[in-house]
N, CA and C atoms as an extended XYZ file, in Angstrom:
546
Properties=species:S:1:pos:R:3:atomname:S:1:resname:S:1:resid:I:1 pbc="F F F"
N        -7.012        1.232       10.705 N   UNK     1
C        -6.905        0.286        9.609 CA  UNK     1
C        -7.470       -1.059       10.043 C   UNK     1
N        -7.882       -1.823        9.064 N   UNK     2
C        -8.450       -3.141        9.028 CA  UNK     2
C        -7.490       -4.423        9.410 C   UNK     2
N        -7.928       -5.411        9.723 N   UNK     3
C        -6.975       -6.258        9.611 CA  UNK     3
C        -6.147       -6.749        8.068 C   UNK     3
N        -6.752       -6.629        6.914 N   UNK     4
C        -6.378       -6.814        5.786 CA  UNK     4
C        -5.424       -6.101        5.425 C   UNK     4
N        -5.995       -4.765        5.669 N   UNK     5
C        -5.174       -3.672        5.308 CA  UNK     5
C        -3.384       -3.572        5.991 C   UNK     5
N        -3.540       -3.926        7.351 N   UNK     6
C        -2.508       -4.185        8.201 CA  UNK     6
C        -1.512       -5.399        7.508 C   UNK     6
N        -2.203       -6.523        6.888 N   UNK     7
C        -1.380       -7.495        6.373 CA  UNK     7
C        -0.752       -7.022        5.151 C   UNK     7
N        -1.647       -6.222        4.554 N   UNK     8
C        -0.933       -5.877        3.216 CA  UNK     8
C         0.048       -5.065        3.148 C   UNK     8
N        -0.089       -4.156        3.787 N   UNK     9
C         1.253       -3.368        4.778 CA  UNK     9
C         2.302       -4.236        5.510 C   UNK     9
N         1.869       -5.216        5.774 N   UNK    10
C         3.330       -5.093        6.600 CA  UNK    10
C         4.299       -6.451        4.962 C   UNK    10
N         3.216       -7.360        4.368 N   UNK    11
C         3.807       -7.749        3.125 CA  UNK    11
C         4.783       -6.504        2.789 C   UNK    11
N         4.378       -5.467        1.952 N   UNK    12
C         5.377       -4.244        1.743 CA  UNK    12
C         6.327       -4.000        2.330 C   UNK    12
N         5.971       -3.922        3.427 N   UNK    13
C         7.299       -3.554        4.432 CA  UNK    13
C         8.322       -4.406        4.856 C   UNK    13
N         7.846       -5.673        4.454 N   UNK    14
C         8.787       -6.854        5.054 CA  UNK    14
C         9.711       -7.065        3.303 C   UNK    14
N         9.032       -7.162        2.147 N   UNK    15
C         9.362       -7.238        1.228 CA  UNK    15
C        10.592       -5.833        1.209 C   UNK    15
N        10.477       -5.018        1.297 N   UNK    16
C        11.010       -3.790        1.635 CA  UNK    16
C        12.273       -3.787        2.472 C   UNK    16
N        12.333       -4.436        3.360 N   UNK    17
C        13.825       -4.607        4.611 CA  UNK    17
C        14.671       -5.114        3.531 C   UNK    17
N        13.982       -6.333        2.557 N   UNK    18
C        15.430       -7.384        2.410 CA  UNK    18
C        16.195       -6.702        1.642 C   UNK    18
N        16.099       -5.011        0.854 N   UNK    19
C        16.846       -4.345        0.374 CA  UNK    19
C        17.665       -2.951        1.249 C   UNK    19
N        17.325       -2.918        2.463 N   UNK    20
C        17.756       -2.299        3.401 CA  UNK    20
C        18.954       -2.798        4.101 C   UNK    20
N        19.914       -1.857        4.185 N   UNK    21
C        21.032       -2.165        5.073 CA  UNK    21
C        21.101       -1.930        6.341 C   UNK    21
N        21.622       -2.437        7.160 N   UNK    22
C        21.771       -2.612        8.517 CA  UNK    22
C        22.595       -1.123        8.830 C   UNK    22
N        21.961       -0.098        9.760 N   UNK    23
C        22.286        1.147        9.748 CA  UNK    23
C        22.212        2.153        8.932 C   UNK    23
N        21.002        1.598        7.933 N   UNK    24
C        21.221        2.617        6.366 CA  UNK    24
C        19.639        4.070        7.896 C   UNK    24
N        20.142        5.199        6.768 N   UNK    25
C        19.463        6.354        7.065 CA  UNK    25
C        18.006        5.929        5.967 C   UNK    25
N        16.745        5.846        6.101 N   UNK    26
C        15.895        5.746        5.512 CA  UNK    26
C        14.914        6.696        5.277 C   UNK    26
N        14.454        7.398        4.299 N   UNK    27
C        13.787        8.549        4.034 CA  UNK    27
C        12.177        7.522        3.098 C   UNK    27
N        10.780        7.792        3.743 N   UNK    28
C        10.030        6.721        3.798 CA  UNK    28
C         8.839        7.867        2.956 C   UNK    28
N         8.786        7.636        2.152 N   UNK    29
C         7.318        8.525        1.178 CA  UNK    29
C         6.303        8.086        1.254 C   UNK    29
N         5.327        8.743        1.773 N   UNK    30
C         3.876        8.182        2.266 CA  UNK    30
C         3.784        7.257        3.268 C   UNK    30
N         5.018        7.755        4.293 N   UNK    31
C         4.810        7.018        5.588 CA  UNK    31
C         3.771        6.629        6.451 C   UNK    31
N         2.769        7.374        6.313 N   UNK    32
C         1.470        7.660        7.181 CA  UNK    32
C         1.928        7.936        8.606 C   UNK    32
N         1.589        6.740        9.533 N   UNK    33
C         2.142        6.892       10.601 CA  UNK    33
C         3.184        6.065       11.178 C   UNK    33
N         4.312        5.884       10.323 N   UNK    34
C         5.570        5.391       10.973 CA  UNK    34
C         6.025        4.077       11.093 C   UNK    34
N         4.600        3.502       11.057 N   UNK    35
C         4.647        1.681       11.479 CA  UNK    35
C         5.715        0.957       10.689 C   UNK    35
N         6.431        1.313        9.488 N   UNK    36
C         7.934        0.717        9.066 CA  UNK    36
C         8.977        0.855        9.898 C   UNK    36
N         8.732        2.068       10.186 N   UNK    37
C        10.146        2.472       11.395 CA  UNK    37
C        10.418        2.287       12.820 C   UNK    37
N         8.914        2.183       13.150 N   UNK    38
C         8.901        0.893       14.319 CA  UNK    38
C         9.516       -0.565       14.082 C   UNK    38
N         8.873       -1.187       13.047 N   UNK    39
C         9.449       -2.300       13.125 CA  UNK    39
C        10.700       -2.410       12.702 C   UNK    39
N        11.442       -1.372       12.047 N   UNK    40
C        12.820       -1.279       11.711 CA  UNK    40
C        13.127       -1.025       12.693 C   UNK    40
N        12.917       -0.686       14.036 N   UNK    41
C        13.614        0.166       15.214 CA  UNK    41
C        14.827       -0.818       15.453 C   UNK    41
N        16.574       -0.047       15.989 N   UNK    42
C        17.469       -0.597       15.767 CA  UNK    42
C        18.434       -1.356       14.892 C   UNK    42
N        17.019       -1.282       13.463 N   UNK    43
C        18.021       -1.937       12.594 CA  UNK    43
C        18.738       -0.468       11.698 C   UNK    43
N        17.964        0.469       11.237 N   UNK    44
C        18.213        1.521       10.465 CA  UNK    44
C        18.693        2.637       11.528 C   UNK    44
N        19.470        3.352       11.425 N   UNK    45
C        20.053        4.392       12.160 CA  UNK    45
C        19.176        5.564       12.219 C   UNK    45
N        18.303        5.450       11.401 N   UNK    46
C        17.263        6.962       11.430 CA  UNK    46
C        16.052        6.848       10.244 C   UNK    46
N        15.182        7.380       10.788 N   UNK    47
C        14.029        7.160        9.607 CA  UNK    47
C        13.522        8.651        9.474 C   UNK    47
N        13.086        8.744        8.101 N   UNK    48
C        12.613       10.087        8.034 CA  UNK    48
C        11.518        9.938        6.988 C   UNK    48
N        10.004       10.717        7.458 N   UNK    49
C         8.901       10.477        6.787 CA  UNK    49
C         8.214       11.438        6.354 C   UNK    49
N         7.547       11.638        5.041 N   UNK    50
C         6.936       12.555        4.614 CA  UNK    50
C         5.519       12.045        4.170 C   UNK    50
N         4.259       12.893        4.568 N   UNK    51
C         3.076       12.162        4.422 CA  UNK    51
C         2.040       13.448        4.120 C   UNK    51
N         1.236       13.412        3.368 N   UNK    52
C         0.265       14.526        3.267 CA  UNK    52
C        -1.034       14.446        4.018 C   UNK    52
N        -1.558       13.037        4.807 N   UNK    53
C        -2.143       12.805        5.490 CA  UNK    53
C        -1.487       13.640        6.875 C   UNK    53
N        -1.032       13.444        7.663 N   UNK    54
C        -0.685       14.138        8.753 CA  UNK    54
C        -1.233       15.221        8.998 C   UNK    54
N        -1.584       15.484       10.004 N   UNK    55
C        -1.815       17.157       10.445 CA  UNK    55
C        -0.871       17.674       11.362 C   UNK    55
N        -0.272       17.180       11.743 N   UNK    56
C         1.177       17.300       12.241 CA  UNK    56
C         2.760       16.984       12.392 C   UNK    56
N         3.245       17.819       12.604 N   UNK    57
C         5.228       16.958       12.456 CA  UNK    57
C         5.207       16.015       14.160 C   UNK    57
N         5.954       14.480       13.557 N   UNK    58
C         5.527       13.538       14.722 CA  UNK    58
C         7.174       13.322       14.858 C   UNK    58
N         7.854       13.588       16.295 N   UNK    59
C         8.842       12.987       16.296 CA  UNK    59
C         9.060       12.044       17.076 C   UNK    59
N         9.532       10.860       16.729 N   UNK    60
C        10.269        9.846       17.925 CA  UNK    60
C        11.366        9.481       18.055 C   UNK    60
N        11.567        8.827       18.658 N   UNK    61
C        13.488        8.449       19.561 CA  UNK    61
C        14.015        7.858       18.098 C   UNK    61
N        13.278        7.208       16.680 N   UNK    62
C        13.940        6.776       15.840 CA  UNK    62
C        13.658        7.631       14.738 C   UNK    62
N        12.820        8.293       14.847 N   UNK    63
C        12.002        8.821       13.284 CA  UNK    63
C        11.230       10.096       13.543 C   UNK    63
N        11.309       10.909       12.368 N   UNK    64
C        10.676       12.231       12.483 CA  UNK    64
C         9.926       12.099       11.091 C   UNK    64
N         8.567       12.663       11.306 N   UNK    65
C         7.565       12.324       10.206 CA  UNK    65
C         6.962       14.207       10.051 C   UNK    65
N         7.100       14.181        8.710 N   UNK    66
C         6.630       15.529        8.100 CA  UNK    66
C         5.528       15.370        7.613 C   UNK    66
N         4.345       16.326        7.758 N   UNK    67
C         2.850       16.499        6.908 CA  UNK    67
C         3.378       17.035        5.853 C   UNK    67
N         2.933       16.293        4.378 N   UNK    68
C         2.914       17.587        3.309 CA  UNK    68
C         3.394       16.787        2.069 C   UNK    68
N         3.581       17.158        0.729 N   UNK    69
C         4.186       16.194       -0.265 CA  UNK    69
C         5.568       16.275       -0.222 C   UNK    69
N         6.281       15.565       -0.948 N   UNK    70
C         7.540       15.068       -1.333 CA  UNK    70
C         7.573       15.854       -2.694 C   UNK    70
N         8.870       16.236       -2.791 N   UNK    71
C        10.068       16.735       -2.140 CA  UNK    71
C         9.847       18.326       -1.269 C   UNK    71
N         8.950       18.588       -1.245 N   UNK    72
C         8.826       20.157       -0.595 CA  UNK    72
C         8.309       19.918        0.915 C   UNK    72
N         8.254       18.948        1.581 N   UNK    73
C         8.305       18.830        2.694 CA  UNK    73
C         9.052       18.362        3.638 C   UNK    73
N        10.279       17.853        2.939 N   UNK    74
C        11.154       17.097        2.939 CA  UNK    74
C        12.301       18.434        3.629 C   UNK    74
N        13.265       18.067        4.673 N   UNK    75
C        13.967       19.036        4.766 CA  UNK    75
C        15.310       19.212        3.834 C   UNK    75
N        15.477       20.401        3.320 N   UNK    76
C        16.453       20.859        2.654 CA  UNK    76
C        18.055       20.016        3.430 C   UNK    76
N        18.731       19.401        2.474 N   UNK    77
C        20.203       19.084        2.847 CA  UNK    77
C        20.597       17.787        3.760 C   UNK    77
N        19.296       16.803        3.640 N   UNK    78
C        19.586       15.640        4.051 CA  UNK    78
C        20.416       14.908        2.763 C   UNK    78
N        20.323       13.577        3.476 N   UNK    79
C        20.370       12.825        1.940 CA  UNK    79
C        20.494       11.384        3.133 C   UNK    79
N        19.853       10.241        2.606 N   UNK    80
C        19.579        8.813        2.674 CA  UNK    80
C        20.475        8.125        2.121 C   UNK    80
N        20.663        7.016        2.775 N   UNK    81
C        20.987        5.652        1.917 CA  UNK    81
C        19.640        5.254        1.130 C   UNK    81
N        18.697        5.136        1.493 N   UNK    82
C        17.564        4.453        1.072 CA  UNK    82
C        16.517        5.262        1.036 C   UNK    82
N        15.642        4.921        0.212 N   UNK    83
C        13.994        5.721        0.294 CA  UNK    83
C        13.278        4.959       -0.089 C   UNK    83
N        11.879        4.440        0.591 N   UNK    84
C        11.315        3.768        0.305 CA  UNK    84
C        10.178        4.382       -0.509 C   UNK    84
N         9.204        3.679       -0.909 N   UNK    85
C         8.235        4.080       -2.129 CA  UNK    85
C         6.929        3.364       -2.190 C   UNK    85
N         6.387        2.898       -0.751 N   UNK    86
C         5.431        1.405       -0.625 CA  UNK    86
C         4.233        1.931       -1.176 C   UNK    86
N         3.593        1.438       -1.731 N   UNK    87
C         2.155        1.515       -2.610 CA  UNK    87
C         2.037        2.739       -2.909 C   UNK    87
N         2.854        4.099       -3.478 N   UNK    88
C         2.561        5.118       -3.914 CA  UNK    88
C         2.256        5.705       -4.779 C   UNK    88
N         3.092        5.432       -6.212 N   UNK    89
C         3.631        5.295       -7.242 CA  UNK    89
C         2.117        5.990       -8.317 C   UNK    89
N         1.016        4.758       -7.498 N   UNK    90
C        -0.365        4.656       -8.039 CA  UNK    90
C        -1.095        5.809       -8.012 C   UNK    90
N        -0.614        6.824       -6.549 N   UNK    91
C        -1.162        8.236       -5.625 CA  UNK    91
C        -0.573        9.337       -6.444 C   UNK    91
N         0.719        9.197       -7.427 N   UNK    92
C         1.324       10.371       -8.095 CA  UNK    92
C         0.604       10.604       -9.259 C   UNK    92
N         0.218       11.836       -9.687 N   UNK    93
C        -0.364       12.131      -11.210 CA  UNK    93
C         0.733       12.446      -11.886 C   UNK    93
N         0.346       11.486      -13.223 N   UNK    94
C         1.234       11.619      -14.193 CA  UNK    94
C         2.554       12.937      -13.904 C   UNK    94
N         1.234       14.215      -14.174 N   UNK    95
C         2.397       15.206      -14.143 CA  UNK    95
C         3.597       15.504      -13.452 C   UNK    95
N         3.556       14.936      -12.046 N   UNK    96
C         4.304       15.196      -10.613 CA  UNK    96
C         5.004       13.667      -10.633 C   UNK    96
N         5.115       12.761      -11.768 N   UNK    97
C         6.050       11.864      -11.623 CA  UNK    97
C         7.748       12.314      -12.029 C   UNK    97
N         7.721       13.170      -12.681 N   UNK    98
C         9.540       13.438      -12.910 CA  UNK    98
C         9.938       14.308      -11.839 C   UNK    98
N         9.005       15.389      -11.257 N   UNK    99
C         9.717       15.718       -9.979 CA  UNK    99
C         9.692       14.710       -8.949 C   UNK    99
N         9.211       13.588       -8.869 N   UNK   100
C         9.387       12.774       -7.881 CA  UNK   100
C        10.384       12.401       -8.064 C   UNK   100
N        11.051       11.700       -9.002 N   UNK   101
C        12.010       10.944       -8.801 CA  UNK   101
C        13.315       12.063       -9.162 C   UNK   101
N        13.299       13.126       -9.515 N   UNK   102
C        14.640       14.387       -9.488 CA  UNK   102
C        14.713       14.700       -8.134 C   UNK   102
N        13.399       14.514       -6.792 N   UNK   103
C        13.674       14.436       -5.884 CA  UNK   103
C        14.055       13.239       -4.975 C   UNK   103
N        14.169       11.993       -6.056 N   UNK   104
C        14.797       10.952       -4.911 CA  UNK   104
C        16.175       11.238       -5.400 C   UNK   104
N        16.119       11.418       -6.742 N   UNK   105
C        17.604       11.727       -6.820 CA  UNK   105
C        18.608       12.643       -6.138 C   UNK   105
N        17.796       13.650       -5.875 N   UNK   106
C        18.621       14.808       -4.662 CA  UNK   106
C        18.750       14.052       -3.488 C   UNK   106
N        17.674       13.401       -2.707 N   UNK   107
C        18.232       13.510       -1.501 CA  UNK   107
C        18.526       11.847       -1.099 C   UNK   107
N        18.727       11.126       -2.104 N   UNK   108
C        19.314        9.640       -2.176 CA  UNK   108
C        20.990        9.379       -2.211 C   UNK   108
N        21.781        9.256       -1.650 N   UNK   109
C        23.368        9.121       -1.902 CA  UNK   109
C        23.594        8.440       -2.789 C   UNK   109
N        24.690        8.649       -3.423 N   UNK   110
C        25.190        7.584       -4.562 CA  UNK   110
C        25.404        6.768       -4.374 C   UNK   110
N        24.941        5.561       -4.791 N   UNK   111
C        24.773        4.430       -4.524 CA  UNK   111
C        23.556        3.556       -3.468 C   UNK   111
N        22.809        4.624       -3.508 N   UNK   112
C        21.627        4.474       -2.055 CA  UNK   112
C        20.734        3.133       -3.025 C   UNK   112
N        19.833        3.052       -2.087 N   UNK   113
C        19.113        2.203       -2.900 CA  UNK   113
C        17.377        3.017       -2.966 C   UNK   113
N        16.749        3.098       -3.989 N   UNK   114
C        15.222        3.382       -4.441 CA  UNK   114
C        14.480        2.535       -4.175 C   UNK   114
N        13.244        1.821       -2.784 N   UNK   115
C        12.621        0.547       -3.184 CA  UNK   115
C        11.285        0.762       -3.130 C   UNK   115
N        10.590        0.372       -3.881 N   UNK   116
C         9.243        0.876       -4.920 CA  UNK   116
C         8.533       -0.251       -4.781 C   UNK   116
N         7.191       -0.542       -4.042 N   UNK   117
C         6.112       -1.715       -4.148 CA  UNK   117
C         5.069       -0.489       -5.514 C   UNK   117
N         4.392       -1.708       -6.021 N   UNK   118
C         3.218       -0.709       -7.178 CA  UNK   118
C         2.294       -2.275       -7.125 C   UNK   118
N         0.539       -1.649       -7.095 N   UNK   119
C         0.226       -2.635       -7.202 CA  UNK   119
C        -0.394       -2.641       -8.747 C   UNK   119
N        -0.250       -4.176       -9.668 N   UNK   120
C        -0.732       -3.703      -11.155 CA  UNK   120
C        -2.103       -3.674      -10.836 C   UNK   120
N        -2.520       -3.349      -11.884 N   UNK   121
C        -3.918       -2.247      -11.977 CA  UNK   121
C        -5.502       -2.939      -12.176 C   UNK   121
N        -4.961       -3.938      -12.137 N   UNK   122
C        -6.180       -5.070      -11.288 CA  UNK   122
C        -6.602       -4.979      -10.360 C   UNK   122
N        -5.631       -4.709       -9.284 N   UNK   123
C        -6.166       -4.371       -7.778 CA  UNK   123
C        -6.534       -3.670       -7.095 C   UNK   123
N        -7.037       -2.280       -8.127 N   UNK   124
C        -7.884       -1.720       -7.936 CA  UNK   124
C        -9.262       -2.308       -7.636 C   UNK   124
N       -10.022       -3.321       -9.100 N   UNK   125
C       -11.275       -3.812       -9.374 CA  UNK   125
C       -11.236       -4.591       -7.784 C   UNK   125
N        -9.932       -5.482       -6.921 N   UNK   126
C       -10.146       -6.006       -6.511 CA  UNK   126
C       -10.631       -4.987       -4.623 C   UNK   126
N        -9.899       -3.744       -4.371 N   UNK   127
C        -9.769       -3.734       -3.189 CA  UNK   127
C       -11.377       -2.591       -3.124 C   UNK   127
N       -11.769       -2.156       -4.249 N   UNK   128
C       -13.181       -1.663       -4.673 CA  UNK   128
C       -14.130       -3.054       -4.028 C   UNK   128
N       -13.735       -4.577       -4.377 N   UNK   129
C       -14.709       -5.107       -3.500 CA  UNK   129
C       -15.134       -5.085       -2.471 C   UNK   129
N       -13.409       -5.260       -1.929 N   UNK   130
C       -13.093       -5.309       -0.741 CA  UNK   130
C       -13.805       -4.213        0.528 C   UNK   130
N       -13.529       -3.061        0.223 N   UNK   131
C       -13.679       -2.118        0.588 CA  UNK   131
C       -15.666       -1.980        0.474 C   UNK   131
N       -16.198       -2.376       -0.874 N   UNK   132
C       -17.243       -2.937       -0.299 CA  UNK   132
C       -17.943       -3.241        0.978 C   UNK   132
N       -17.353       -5.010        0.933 N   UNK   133
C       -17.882       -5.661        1.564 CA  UNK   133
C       -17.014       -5.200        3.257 C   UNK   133
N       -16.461       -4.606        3.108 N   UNK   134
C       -16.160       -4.121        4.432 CA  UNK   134
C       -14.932       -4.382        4.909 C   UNK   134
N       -13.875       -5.196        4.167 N   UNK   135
C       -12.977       -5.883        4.787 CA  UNK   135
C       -11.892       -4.933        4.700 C   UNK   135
N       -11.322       -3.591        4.554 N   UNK   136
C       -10.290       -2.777        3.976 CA  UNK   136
C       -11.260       -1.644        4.040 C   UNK   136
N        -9.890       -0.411        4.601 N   UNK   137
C       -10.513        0.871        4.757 CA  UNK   137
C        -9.739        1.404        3.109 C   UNK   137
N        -9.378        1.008        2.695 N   UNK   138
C        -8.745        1.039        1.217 CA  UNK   138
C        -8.319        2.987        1.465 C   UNK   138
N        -7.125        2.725        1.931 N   UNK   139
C        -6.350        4.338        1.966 CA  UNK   139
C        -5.985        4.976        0.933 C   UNK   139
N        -7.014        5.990        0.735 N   UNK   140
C        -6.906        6.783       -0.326 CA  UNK   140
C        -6.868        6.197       -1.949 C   UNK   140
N        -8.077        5.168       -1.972 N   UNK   141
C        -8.166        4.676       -2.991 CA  UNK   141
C        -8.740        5.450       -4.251 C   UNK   141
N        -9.149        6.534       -3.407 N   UNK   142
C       -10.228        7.535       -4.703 CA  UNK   142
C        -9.178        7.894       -5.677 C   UNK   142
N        -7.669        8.163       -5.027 N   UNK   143
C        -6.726        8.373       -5.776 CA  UNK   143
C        -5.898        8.146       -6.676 C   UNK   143
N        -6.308        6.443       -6.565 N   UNK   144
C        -5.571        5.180       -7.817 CA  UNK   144
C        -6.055        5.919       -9.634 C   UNK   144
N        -5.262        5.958      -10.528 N   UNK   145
C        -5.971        5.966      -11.445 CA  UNK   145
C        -5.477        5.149      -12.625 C   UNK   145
N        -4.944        4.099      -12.269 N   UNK   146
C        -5.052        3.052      -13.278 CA  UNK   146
C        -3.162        3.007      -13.346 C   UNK   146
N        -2.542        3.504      -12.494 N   UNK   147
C        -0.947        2.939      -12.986 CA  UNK   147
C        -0.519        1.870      -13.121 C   UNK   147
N         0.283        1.962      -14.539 N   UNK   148
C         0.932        0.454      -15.115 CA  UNK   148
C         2.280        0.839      -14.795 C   UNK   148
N         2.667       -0.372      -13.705 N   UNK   149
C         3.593       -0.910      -13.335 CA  UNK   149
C         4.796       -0.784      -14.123 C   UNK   149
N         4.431       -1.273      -15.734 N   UNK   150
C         5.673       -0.724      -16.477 CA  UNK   150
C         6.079        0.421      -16.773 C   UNK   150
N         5.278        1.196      -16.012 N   UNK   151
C         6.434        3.101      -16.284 CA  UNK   151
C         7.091        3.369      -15.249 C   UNK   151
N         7.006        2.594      -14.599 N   UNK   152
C         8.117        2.633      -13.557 CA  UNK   152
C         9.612        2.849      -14.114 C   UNK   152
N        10.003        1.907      -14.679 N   UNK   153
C        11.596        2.008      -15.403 CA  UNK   153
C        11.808        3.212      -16.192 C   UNK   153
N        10.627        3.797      -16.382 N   UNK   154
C        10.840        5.065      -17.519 CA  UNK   154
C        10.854        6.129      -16.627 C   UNK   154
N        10.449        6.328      -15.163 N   UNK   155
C        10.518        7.691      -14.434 CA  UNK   155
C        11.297        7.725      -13.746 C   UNK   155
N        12.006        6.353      -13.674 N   UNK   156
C        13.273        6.282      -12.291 CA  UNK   156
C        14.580        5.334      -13.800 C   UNK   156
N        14.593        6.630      -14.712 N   UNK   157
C        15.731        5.766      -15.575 CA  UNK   157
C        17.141        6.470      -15.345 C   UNK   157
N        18.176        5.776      -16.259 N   UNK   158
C        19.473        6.295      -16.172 CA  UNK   158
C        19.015        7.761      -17.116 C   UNK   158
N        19.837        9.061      -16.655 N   UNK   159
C        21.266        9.048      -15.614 CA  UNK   159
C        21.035        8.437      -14.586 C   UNK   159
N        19.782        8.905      -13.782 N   UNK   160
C        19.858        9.255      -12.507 CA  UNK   160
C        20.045        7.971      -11.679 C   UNK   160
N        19.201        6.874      -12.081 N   UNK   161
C        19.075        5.438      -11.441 CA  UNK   161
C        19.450        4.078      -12.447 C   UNK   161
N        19.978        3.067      -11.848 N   UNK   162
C        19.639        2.051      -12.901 CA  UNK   162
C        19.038        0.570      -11.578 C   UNK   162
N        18.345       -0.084      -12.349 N   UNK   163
C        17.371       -1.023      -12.697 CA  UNK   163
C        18.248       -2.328      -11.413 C   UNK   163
N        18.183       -2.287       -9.961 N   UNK   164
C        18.817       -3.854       -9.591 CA  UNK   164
C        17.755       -4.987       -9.865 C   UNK   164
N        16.133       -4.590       -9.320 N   UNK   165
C        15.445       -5.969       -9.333 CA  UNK   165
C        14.684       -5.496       -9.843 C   UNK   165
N        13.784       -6.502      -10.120 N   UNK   166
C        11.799       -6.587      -10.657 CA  UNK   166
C        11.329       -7.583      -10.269 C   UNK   166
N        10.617       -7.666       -9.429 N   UNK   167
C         9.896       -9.289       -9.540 CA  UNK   167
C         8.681       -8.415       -9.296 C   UNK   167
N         7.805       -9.888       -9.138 N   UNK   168
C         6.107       -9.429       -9.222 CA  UNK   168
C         5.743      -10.700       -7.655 C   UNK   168
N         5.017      -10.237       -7.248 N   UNK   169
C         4.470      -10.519       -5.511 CA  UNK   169
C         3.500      -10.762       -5.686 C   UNK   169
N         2.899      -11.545       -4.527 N   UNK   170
C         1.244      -11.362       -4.244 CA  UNK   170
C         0.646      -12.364       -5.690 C   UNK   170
N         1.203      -13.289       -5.805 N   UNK   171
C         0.304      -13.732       -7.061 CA  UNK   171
C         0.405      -12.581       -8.191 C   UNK   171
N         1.336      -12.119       -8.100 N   UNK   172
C         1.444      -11.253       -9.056 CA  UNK   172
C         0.206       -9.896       -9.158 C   UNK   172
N         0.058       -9.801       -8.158 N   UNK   173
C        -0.809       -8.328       -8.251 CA  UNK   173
C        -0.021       -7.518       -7.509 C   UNK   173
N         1.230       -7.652       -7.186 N   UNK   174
C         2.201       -6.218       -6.654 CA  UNK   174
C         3.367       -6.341       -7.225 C   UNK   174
N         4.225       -5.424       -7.424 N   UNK   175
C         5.159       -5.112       -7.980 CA  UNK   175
C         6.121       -4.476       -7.315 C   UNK   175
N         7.710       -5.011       -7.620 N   UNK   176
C         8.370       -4.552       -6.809 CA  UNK   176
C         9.551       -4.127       -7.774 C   UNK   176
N        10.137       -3.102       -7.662 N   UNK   177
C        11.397       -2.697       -8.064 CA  UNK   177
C        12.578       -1.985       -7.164 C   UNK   177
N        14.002       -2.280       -7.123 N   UNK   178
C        14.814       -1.672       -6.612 CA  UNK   178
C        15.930       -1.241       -7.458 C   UNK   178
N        16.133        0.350       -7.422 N   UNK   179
C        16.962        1.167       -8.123 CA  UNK   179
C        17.951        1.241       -6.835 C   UNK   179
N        19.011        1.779       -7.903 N   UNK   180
C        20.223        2.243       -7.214 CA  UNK   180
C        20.845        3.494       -7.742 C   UNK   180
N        20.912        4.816       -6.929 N   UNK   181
C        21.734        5.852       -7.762 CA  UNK   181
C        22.873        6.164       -8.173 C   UNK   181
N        23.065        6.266       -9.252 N   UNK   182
C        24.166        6.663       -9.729 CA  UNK   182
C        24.625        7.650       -9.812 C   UNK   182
């Protein structure tokens, strides 16, 4: 990854802690390679990652990372305090958005928390420059296809979740939401 790319990541990820609890179990969707759970090391009791990039299962002293999609790569009979959701949202096709979130709902505890970065759909036009001119390896951008930020509340709604935050980041080209299960 780029240096850009690295900043914009770790924005996510830092935006991302201040809804994390101190010892929460964290289950991380589209982890890639782990770099949240490093820098969480010692604060979260365990991290667990699922990534379709991978070509292999990666384990370390804090975190075990699975190749493959969510929820079917995911091991049967965990369950989290938390699951994170950093720039993904954009990577799901329509169709495979209600099993996503029937699978945060399985393996999220009651009362866990859901935390979701989305970037709005501008920043596509913008990281297409980027990626251009060279500055961003833009990960898996072929895959963006235009998600609006506001269907978020409609795929992660009650029963299953309700609504703690929304704000908007980055000058308002990222989006953040945190659910809680019910």
């Amino acid at each position: 990854m780029k240096a850009l790319d690295i900043y914009l990541q770790n924005v996510r990820i830092s935006k991302a802690k201040k809804y994390i609890r101190k010892n929460d179990a964290v289950l991380d969707i589209g982890s890639v390679d782990g770099v949240m759970f490093d820098k969480w090391k010692g604060y979260i009791s365990k991290g667990l990652g699922v990534d379709p990039t991978l070509k292999e299962k990666i384990v370390s002293e804090n975190y075990i990372l699975y190749p493959g999609y969510f929820p079917e790569a995911c091991p049967k009979g965990e369950t989290f305090d938390a699951i994170t959701l950093l720039a993904v949202l954009e990577h799901i096709p329509t169709n495979q958005q209600k099993q996503l979130a029937e699978g945060c709902f399985q393996y999220l505890k009651k009362g866990g928390r859901l935390i979701i970065t989305v970037p709005s759909p501008q920043v596509d036009h913008i990281l297409e420059i980027l990626l251009k001119l060279g500055l961003i390896e833009g990960m898996s951008l072929e895959e963006h296809y235009g998600y609006k930020p506001e269907h978020t509340e409609q795929i992660f709604c009650s029963p299953m979740f309700t609504l703690l935050k929304k704000e908007k980041f980055q000058f308002g080209l990222n989006n953040l939401f945190v659910f809680e299960r019910l």
